[in-house]
C-alpha atoms as an extended CHARMM CRD file, in Angstrom:
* protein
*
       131  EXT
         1         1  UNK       CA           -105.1710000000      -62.3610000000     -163.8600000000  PROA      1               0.0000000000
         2         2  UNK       CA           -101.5420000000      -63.1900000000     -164.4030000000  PROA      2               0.0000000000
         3         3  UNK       CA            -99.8650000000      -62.5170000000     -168.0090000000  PROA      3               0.0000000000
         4         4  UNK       CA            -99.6070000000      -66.8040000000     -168.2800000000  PROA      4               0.0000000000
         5         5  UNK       CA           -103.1970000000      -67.4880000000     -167.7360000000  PROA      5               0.0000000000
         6         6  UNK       CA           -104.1910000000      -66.0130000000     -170.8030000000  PROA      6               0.0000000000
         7         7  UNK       CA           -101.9540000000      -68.2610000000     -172.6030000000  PROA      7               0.0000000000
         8         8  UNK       CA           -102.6250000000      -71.1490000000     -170.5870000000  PROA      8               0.0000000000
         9         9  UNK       CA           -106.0490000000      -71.2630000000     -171.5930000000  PROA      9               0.0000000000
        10        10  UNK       CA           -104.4160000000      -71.2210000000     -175.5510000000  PROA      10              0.0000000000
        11        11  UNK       CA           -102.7550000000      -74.1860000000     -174.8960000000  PROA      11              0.0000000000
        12        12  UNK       CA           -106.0140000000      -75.5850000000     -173.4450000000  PROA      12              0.0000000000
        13        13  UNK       CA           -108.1170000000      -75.2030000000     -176.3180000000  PROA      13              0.0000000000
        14        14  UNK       CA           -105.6000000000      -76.3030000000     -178.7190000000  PROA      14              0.0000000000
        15        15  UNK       CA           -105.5440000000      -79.6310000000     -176.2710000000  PROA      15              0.0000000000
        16        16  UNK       CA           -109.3160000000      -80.2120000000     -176.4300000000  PROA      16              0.0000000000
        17        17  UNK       CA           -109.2180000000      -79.6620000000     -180.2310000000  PROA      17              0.0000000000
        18        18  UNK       CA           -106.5080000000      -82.7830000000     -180.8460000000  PROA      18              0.0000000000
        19        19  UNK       CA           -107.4900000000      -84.8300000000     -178.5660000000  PROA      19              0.0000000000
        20        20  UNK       CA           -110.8300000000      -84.8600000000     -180.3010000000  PROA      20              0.0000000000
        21        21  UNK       CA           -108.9260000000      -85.7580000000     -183.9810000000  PROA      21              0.0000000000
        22        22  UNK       CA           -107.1420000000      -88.2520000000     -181.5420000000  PROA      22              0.0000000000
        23        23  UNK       CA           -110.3380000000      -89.6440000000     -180.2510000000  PROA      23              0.0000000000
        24        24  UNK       CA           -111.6750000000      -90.2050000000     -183.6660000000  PROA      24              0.0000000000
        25        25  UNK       CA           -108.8640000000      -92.0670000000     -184.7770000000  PROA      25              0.0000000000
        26        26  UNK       CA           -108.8440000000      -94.0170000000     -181.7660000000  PROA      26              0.0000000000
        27        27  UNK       CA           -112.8560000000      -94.8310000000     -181.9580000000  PROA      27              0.0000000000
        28        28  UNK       CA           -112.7300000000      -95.8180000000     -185.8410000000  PROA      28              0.0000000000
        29        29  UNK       CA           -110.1610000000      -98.3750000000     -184.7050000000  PROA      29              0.0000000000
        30        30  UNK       CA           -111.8120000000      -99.2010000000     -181.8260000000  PROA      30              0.0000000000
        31        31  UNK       CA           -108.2270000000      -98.8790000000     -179.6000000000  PROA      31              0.0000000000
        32        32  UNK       CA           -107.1070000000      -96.4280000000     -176.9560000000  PROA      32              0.0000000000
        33        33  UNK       CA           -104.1310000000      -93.9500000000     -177.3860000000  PROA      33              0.0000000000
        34        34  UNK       CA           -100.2410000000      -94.6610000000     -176.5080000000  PROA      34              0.0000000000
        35        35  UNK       CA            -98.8030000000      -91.7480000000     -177.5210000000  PROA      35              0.0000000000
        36        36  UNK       CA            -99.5360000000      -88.5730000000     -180.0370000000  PROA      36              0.0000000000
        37        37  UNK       CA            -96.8760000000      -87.0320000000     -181.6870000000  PROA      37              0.0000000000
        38        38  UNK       CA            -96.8550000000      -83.3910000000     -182.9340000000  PROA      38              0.0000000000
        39        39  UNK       CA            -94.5740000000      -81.4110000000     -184.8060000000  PROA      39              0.0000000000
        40        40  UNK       CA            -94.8000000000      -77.7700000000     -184.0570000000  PROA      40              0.0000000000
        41        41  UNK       CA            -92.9440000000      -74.7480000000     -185.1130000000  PROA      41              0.0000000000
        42        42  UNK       CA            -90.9760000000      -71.9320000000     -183.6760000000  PROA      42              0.0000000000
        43        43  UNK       CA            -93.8770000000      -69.4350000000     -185.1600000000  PROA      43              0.0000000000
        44        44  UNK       CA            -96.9620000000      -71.3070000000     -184.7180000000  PROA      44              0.0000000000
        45        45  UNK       CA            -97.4540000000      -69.6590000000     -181.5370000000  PROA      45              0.0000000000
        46        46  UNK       CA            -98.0420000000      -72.4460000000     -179.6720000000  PROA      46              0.0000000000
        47        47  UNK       CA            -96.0260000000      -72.5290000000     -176.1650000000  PROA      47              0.0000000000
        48        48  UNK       CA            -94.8040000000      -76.5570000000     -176.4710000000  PROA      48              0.0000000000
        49        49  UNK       CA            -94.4280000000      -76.8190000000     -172.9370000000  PROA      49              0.0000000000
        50        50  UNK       CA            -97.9230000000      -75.2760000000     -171.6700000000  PROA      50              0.0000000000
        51        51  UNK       CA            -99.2340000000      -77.7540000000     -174.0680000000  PROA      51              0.0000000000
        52        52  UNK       CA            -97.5330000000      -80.8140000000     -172.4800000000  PROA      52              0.0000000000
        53        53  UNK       CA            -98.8760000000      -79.5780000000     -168.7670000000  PROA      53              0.0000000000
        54        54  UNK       CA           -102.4310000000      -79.2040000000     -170.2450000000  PROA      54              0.0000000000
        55        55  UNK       CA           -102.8430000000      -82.7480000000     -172.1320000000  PROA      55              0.0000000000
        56        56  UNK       CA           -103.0580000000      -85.3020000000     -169.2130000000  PROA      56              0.0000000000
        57        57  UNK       CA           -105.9270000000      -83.0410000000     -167.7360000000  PROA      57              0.0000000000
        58        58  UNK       CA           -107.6440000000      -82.6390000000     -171.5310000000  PROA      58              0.0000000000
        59        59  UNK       CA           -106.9120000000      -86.3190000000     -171.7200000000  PROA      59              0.0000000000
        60        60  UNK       CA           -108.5730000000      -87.3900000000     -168.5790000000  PROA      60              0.0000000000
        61        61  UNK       CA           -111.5700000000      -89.7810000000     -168.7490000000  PROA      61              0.0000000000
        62        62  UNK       CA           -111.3340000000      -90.0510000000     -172.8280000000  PROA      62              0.0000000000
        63        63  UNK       CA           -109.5650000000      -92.7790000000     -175.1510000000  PROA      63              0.0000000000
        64        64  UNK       CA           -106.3040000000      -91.1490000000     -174.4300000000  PROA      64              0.0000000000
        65        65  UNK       CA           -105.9270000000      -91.1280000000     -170.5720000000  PROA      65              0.0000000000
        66        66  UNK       CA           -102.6110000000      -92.2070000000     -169.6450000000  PROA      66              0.0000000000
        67        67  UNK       CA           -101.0350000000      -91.5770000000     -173.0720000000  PROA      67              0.0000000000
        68        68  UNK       CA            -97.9770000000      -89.4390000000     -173.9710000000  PROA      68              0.0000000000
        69        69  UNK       CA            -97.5450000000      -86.3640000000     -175.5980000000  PROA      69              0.0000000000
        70        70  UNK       CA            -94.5100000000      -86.5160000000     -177.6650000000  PROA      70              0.0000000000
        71        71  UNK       CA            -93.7690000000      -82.7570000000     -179.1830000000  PROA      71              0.0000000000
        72        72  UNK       CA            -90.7010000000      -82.6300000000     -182.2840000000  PROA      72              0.0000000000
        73        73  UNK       CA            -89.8610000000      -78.5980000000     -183.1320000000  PROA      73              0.0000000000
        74        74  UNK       CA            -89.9300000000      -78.2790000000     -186.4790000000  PROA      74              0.0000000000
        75        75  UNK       CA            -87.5180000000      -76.0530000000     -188.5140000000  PROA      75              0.0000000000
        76        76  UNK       CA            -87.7700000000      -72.7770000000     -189.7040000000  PROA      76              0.0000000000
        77        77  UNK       CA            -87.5670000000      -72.3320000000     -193.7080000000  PROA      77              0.0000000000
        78        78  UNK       CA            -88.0570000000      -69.6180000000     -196.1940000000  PROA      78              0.0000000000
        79        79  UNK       CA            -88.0560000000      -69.4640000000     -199.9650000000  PROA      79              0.0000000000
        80        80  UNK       CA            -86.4800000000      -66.4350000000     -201.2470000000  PROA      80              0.0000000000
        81        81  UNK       CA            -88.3370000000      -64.1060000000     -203.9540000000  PROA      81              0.0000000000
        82        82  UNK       CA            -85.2580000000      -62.8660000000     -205.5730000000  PROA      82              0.0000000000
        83        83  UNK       CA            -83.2000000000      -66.4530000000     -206.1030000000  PROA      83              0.0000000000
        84        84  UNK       CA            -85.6240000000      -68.6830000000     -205.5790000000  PROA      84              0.0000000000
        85        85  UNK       CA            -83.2040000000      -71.0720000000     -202.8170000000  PROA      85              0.0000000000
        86        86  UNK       CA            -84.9030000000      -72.9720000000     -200.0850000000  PROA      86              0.0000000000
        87        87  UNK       CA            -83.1900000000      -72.1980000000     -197.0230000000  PROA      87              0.0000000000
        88        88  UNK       CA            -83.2700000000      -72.4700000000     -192.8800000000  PROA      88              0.0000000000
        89        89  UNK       CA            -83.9850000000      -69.0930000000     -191.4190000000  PROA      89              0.0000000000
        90        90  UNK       CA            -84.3860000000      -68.4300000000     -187.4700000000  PROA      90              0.0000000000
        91        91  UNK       CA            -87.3330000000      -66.7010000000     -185.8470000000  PROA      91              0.0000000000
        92        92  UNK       CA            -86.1780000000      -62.9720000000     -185.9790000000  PROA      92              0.0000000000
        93        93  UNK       CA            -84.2300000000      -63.1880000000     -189.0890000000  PROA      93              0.0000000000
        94        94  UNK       CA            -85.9320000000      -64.6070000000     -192.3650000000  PROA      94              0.0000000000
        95        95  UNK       CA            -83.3310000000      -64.3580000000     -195.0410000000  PROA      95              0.0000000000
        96        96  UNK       CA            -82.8990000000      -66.0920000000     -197.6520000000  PROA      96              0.0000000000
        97        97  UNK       CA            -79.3320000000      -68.2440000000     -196.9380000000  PROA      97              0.0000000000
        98        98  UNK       CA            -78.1960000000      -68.0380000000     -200.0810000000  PROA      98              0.0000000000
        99        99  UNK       CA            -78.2980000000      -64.3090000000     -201.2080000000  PROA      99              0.0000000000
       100       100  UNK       CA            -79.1080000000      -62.3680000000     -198.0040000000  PROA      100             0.0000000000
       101       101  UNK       CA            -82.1670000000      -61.0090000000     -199.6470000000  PROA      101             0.0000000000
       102       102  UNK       CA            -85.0950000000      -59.8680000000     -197.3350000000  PROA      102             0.0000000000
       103       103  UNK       CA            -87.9340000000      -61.2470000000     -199.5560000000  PROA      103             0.0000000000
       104       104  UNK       CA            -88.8950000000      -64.6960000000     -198.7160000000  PROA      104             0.0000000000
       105       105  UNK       CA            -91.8660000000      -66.2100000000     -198.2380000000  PROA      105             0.0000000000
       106       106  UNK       CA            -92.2570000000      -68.5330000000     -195.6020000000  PROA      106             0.0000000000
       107       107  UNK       CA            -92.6740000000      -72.3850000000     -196.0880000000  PROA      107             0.0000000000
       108       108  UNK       CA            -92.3210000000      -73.7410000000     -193.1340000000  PROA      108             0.0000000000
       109       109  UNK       CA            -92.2210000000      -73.1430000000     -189.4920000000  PROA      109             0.0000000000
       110       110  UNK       CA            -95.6090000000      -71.7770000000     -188.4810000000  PROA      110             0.0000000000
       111       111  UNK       CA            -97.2190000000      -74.9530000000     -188.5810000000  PROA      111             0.0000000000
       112       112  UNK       CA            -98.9040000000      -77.4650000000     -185.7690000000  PROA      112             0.0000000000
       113       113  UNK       CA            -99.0280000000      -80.9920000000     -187.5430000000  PROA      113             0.0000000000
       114       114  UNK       CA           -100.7150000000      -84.4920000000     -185.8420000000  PROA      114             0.0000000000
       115       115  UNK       CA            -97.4410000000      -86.2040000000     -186.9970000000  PROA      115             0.0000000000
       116       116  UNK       CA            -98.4550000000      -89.9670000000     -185.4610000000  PROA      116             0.0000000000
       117       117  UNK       CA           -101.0910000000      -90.9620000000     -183.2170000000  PROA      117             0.0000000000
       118       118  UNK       CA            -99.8970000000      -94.7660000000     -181.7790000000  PROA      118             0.0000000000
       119       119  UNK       CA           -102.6500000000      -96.9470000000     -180.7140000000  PROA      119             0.0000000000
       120       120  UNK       CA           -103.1270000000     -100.1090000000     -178.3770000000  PROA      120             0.0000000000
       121       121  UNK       CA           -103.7540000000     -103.1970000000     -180.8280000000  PROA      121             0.0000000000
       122       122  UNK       CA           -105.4180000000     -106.4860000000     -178.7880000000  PROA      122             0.0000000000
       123       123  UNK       CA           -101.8210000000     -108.0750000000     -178.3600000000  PROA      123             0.0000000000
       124       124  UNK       CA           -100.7120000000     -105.0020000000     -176.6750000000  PROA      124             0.0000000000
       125       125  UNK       CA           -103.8590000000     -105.5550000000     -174.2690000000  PROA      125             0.0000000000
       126       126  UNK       CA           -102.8940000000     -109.2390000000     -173.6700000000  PROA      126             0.0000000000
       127       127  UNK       CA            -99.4110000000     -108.5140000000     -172.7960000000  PROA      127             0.0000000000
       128       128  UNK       CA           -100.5380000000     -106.0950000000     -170.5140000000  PROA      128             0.0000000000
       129       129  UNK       CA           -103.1630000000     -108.7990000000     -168.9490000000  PROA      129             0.0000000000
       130       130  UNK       CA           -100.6110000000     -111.3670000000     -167.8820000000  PROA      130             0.0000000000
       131       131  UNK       CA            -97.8600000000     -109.0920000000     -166.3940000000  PROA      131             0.0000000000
């Protein structure tokens, strides 16, 4: 077993768990999927890329076969304990920006969010029909 397959199968799982959210979107409005857009961040531990080769097979046969995966990184931001500024901070060095301080809590940056899930609406199928 090679160190990626591990993570692989990650990615995988995270796949099969939005596409179902997806799916149920999709089925309430009776329409199939164009695209899904996520934001993730730098510490979610989510591999963005990993998750792009994993969707079209996690996708296959289901509402959202032949949609895209659109991914936006989200930013990194603390809130420090000491000032109390809102400020960017980078993976291996949560600071506050402001004061230097060490204590900050994080606000942002570990997340995975469904930003947008765009869906076919009956015009889009017609247009498609008489091209």
């Amino acid at each position: 077993m090679t160190r990626r397959e591990p993570k692989t199968m990650h990615e995988l799982s995270i796949c099969q768990a939005l596409i179902a959210q997806v799916e149920a979107v999709a089925t309430d409005r009776r329409s199939a999927v164009r695209r899904v857009c996520l934001g993730i961040g730098p510490l979610a531990g989510v591999e963005p890329q990993l998750l792009k080769d994993a969707y079209p097979l996690v996708c296959a046969g289901t509402v959202a076969e032949g949609s895209q995966l659109d991914i936006k990184e989200t930013a990194i931001r603390v809130r420090c304990r000491n000032c109390g500024a809102e400020t960017a901070a980078t993976a291996n060095r949560l600071v506050c920006g402001v004061c230097g301080d060490w204590r900050t809590d994080l606000i942002a940056g570990d997340e995975m969010l469904l930003l947008r899930v765009e869906l076919e609406t009956p015009n889009d199928a017609m247009e498609d029909a008489d091209v």
